[in-house]
C-alpha positions as CSV (number, residue, x, y, z in Angstrom):
1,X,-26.9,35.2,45.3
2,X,-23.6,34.3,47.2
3,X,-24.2,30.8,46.5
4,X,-24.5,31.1,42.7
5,X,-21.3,33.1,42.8
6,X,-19.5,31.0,45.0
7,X,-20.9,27.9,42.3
8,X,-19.5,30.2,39.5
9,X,-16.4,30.3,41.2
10,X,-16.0,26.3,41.8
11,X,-17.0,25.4,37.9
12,X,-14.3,28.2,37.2
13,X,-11.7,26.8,39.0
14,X,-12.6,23.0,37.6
15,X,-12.5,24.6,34.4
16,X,-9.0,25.9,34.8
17,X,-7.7,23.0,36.4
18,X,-8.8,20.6,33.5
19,X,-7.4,22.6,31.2
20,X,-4.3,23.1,32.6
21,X,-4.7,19.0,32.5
22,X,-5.1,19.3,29.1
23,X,-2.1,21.9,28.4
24,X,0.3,19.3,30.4
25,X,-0.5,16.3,28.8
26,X,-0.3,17.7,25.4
27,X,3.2,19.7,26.3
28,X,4.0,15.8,27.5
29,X,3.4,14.2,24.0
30,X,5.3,17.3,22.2
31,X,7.7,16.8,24.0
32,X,8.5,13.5,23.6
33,X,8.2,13.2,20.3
34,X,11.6,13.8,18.3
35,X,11.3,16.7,16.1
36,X,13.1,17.7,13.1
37,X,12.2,21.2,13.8
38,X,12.7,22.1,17.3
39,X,12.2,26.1,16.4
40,X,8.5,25.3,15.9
41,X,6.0,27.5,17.7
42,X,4.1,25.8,20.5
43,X,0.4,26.2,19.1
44,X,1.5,24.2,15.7
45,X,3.5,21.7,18.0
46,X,0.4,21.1,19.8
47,X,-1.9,21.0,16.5
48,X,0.6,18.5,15.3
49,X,0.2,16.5,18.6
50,X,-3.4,16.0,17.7
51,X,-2.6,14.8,14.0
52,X,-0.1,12.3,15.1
53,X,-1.6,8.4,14.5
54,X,0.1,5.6,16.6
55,X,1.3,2.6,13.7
56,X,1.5,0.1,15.6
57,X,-2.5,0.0,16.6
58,X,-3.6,1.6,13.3
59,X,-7.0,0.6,12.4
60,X,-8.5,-0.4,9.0
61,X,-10.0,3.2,8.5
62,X,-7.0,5.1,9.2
63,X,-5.2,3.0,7.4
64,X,-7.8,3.8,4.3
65,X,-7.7,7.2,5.0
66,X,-3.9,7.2,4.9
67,X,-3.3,5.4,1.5
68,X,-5.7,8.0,0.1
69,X,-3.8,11.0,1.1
70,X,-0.6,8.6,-0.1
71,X,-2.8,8.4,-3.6
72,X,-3.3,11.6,-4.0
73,X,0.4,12.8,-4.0
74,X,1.2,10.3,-6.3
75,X,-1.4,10.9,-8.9
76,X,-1.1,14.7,-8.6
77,X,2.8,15.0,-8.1
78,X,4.5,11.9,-9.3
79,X,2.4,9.8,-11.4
80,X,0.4,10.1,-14.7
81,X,-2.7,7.7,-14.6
82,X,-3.7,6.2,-17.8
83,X,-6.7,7.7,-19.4
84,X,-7.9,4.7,-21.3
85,X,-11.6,4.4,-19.5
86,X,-11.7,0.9,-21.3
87,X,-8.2,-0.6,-20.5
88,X,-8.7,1.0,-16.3
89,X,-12.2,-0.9,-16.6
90,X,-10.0,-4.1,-17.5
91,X,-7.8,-3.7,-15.0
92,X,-10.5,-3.1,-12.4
93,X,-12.9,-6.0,-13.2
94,X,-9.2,-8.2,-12.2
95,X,-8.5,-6.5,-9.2
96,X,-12.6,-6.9,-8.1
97,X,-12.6,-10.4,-9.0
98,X,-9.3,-11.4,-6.8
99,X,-10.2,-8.9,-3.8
100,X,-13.0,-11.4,-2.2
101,X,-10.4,-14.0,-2.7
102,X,-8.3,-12.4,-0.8
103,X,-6.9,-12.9,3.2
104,X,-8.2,-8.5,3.3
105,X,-11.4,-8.5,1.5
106,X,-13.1,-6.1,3.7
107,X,-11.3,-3.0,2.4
108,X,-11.9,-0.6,-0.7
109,X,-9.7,-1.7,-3.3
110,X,-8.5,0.9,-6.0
111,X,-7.0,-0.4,-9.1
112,X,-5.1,2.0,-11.4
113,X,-2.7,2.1,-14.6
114,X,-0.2,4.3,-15.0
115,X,1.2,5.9,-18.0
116,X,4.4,4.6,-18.3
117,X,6.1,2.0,-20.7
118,X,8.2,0.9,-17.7
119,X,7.2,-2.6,-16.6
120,X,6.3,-2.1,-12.9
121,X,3.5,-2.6,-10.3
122,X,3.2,-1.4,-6.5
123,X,1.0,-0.9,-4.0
124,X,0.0,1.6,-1.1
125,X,-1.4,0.8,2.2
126,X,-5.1,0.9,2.1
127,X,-6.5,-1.0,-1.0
128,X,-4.1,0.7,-3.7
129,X,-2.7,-1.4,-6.3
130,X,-1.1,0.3,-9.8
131,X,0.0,-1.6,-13.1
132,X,2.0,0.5,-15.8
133,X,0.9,-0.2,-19.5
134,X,4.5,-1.1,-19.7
135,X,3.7,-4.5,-17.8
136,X,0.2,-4.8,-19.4
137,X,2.0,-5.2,-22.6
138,X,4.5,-7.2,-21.6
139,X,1.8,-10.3,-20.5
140,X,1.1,-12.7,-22.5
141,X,-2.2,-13.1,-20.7
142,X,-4.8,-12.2,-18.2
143,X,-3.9,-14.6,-15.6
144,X,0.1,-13.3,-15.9
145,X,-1.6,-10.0,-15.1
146,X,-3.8,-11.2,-12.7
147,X,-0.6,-12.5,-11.1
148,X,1.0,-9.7,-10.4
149,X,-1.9,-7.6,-8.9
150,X,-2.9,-10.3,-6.6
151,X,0.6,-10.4,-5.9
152,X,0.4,-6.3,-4.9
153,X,-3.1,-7.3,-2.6
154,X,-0.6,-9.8,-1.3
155,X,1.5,-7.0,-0.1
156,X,-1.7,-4.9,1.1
157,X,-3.5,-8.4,3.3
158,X,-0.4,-8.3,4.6
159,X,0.1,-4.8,5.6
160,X,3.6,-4.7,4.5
161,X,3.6,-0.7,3.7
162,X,2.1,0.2,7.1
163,X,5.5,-2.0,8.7
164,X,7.8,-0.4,6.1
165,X,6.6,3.0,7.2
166,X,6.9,2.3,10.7
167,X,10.6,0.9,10.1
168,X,11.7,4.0,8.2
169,X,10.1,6.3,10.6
170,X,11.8,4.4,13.7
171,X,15.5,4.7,11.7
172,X,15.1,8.5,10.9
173,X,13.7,9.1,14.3
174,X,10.5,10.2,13.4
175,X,8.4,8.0,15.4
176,X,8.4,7.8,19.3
177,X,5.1,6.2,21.7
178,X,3.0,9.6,20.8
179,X,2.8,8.4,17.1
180,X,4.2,9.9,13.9
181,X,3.0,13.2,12.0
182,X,0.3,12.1,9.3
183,X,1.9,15.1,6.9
184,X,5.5,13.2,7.7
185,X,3.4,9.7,7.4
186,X,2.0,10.6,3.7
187,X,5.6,11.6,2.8
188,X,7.4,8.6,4.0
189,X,4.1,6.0,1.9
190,X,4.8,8.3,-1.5
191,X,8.5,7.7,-1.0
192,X,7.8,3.9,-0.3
193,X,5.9,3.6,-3.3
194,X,8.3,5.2,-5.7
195,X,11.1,3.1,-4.6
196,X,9.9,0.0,-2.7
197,X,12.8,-2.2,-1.5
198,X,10.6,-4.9,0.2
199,X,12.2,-7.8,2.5
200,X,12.6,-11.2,1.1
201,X,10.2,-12.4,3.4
202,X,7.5,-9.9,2.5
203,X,8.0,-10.7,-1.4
204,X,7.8,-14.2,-0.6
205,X,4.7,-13.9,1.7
206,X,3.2,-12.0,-1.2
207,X,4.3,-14.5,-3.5
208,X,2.3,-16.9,-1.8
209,X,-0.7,-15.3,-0.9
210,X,-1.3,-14.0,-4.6
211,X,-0.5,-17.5,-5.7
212,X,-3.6,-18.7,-3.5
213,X,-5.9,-15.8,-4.6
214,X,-5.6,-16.3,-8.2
215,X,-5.8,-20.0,-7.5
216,X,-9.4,-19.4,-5.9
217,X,-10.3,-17.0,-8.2
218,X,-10.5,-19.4,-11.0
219,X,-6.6,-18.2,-13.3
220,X,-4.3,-20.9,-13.8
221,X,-1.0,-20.9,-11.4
222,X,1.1,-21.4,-13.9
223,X,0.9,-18.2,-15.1
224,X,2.2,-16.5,-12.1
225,X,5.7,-18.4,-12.6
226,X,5.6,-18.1,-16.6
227,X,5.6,-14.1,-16.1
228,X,8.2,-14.2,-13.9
229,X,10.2,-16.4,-15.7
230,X,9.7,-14.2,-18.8
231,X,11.1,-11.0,-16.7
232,X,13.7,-12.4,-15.7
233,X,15.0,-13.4,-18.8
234,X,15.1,-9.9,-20.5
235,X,18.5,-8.2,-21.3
236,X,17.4,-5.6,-18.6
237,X,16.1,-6.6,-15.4
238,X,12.8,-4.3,-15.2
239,X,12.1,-1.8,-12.7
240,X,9.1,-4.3,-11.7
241,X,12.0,-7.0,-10.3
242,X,15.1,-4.8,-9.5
243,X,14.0,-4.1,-6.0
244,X,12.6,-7.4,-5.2
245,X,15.1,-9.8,-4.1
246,X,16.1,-13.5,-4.9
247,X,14.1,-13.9,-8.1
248,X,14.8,-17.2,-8.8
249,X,14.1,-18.6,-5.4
250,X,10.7,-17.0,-5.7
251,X,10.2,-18.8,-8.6
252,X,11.6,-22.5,-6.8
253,X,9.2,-21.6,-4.0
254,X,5.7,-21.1,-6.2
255,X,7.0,-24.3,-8.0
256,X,7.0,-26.1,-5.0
257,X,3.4,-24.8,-3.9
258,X,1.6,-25.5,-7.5
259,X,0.5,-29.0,-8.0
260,X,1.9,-29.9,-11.8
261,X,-1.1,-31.8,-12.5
262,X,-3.4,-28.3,-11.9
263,X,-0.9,-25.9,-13.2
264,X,-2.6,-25.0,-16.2
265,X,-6.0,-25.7,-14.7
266,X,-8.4,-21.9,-14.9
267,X,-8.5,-19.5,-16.6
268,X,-6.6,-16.5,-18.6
269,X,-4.2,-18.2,-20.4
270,X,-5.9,-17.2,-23.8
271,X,-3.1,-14.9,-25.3
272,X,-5.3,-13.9,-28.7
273,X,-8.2,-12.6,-26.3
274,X,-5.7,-10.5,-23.8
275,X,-4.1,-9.1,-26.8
276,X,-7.6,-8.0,-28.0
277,X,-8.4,-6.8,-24.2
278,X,-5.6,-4.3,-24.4
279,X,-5.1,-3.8,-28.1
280,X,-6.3,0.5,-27.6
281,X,-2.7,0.8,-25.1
282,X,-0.6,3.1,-26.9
């Protein structure tokens, strides 16, 4: 009997001690991780320790799991998705045929249009790419289109949202070595998305690696500098090239990466059949 209760008394004591373990290291990460609201109470500081997620070392499922929460603001809060099942099933069977292509093939991929005349295209971390009807129209073709979205997985092979969250975070103070708050992190990737000033590197890097997926995915190069071309010589520079820098060096740069002899070589360029593609956007 006074050995079970002195046994009792050690595992009590163990217990305690690793919690208080527990307690310390926890207080340690709260701690040193800026706050914009100090007042917080401790047990939803230390509930917000455990949701933090480290940017730097994210892995492909959190980064997934991340772009959907990001997705789900936006299509709830900030966007309206087209409803046309036949023009989304266009847009899909592109994005499906570039994604094995692609230098991140071994993510879900979501493709989505949204309702909006405006010509524009994004894309969240985690496989999401969106198109407005405002662009669709605006191709002449299904290789322009395909252009653009390979352009966007360009963005996503590259991880370009994940470093443009981390950046933001890091300015605004948001970020320390614990990590940053996934509520904070889905607010700063639906900001991001609405008004995406990327770097001239990362539109060039994009540039290049949609150039190469459409390449291998059978649509003629050409296309990619045609629609570019075509925006930028509009009255008013659309939303989809006002916060991408240095069009026209873009547009030197693919030059100098498409052989003029294979330009027009693929697919897509057929204007009449596009046109028939997307003839129900209204």
């Amino acid at each position: 009997m006074i050995d079970s209760l002195v046994n009792f008394a050690v595992q009590l004591r163990r217990r305690w001690f690793y919690g208080l373990i527990s307690l310390t290291i926890a207080l340690g990460l709260v701690v040193g991780t800026p706050s914009p609201s100090p007042a917080l109470p401790l047990i939803e500081l230390l509930f917000r320790g455990i949701q933090l997620i480290q940017l730097s070392s994210m892995s492909d499922s959190q980064e997934v799991s991340l772009g959907s929460r990001i997705n789900q603001q936006l299509t709830s809060k900030e966007l309206k998705i087209y409803s046309d099942r036949t023009i989304t099933d266009y847009v899909n069977q592109i994005g499906q045929k570039l994604v094995p292509q692609s230098d991140r093939p071994d993510i879900p991929y979501v493709f989505q249009v949204v309702d909006m005349d405006a010509v524009n295209a994004f894309a969240t971390m985690g496989g999401y790419v969106y198109v407005t009807k405002g662009l669709m129209k605006t191709a002449d073709n299904e290789a322009q289109l395909a252009s653009v979205i390979g352009h966007e997985i360009g963005h996503i092979a590259a991880r370009h949202a994940v470093e443009q969250m981390r950046q933001r975070a890091l300015e605004a103070g948001l970020a320390s070595a614990a990590g940053l708050d996934r509520n904070t992190a889905v607010s700063i990737g639906v900001e991001l998305a609405i008004n995406r000033p990327n770097s001239r590197q990362a539109e060039f890097e994009a540039d290049q690696k949609g150039l190469a997926n459409i390449q291998k995915a059978g649509y003629a190069p050409s296309a990619m500098v045609a629609f570019m071309n075509k925006l930028q010589s509009q009255r008013s520079v659309p939303s989809f090239l006002s916060t991408h820098p240095a069009t026209g060096d873009r547009v030197e740069a693919l030059n100098q990466a498409i052989d003029p002899e294979t330009a027009n070589t693929g697919t897509g360029l057929d204007g009449a059949a596009y046109r028939s593609k997307i003839s129900s956007i209204r």
